[in-house]
C-alpha positions as CSV (number, residue, x, y, z in Angstrom):
1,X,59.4,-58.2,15.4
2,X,59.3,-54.5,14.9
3,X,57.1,-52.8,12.0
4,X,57.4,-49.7,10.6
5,X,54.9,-47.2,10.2
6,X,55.0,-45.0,7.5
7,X,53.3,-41.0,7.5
8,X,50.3,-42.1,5.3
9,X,49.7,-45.0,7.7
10,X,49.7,-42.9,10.8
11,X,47.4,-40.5,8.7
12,X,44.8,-42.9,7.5
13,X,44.2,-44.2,11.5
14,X,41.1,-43.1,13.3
15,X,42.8,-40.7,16.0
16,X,41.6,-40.9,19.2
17,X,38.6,-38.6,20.6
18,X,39.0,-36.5,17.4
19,X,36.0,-35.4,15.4
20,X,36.3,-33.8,12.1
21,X,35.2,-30.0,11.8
22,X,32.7,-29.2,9.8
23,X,31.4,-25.6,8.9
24,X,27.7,-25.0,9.4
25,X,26.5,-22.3,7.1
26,X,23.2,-20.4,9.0
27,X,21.0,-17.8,7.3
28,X,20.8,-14.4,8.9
29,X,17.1,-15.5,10.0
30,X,19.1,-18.6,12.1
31,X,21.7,-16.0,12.9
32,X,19.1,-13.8,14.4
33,X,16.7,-16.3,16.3
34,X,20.6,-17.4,17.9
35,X,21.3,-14.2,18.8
36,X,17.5,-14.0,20.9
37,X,18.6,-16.9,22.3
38,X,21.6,-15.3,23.7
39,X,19.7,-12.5,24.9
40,X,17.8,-14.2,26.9
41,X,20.0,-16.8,28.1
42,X,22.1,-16.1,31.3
43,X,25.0,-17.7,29.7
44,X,28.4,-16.2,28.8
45,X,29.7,-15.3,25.5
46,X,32.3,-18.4,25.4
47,X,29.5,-20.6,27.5
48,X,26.6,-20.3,24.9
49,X,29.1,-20.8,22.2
50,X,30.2,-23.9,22.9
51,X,26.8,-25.4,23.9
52,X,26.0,-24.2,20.2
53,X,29.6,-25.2,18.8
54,X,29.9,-21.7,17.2
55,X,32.6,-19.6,17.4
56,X,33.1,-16.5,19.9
57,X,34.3,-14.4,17.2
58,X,31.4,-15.0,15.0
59,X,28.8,-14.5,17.7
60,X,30.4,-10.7,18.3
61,X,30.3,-10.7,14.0
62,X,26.4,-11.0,14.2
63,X,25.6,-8.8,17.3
64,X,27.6,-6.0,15.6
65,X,26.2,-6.4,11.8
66,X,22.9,-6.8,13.4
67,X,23.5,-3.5,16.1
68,X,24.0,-1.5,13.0
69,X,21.1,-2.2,11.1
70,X,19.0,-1.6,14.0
71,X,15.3,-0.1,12.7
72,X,16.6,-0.8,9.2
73,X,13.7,-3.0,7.2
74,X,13.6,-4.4,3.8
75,X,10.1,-3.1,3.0
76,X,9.2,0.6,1.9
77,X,5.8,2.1,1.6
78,X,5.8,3.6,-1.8
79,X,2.1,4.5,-1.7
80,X,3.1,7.9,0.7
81,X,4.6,10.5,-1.4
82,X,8.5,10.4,0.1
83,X,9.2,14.0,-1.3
84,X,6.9,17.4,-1.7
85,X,9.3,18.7,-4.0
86,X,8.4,18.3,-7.7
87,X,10.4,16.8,-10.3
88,X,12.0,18.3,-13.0
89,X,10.3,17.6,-16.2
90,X,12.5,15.5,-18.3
91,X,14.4,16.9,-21.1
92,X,12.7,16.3,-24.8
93,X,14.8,13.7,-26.3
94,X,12.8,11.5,-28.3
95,X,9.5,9.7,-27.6
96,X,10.4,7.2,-25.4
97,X,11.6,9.2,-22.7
98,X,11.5,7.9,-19.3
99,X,12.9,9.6,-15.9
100,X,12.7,8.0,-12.5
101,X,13.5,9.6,-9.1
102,X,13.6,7.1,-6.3
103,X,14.7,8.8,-2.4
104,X,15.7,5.5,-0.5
105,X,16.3,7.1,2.6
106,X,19.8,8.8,4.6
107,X,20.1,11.5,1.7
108,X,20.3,8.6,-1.2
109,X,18.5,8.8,-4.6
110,X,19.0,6.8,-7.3
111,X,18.0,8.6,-10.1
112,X,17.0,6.9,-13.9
113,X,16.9,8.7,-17.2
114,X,16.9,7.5,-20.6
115,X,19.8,8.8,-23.3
């Protein structure tokens, strides 16, 4: 006797050696401790990613986001004066005036003024 199979049959059958995919989302801090691992592992790029079933290209994504903001920390001392130069005084509009001048560093200031 001969049976037909249709397309959603063939679908709905466990397939052989075949494991879904599913997307681990890590937080830069896992991202980071990873990347240490790396470092100090003697294992290749393509090696250490599949022992930690990540993929190559977003191994290189982390070492280069992370290369660039080398030195770079979330935390500023704001109890050391960041500028000698004096402010301006604010211009008299009104009594509740307010005017801030923050210097956060590679030539940016954010600057805050009342209308």
């Amino acid at each position: 006797m001969i049976t037909s199979t249709s397309a959603t049959d063939l679908l709905s059958q466990p397939q052989p050696n075949h494991k879904p995919r599913t997307r681990v989302m890590r937080s830069r801090g896992q991202w980071k401790a990873l990347l240490e691992e790396f470092n100090t592992s003697e294992l290749t790029k393509s090696a250490f990613c599949k022992k930690h079933r990540i993929a190559t290209s977003s191994l290189y994504r982390w070492q280069q986001l992370f290369a660039e903001h080398v030195g770079v920390t979330d935390f500023v001392d704001v109890t050391q004066p960041l500028s000698s130069t004096p402010l301006p005084p604010p211009a008299p509009s009104g009594d509740n005036d307010w005017q801030v001048e923050l210097e956060l560093g590679a030539g940016i200031v954010l600057r805050l003024r009342t209308i």
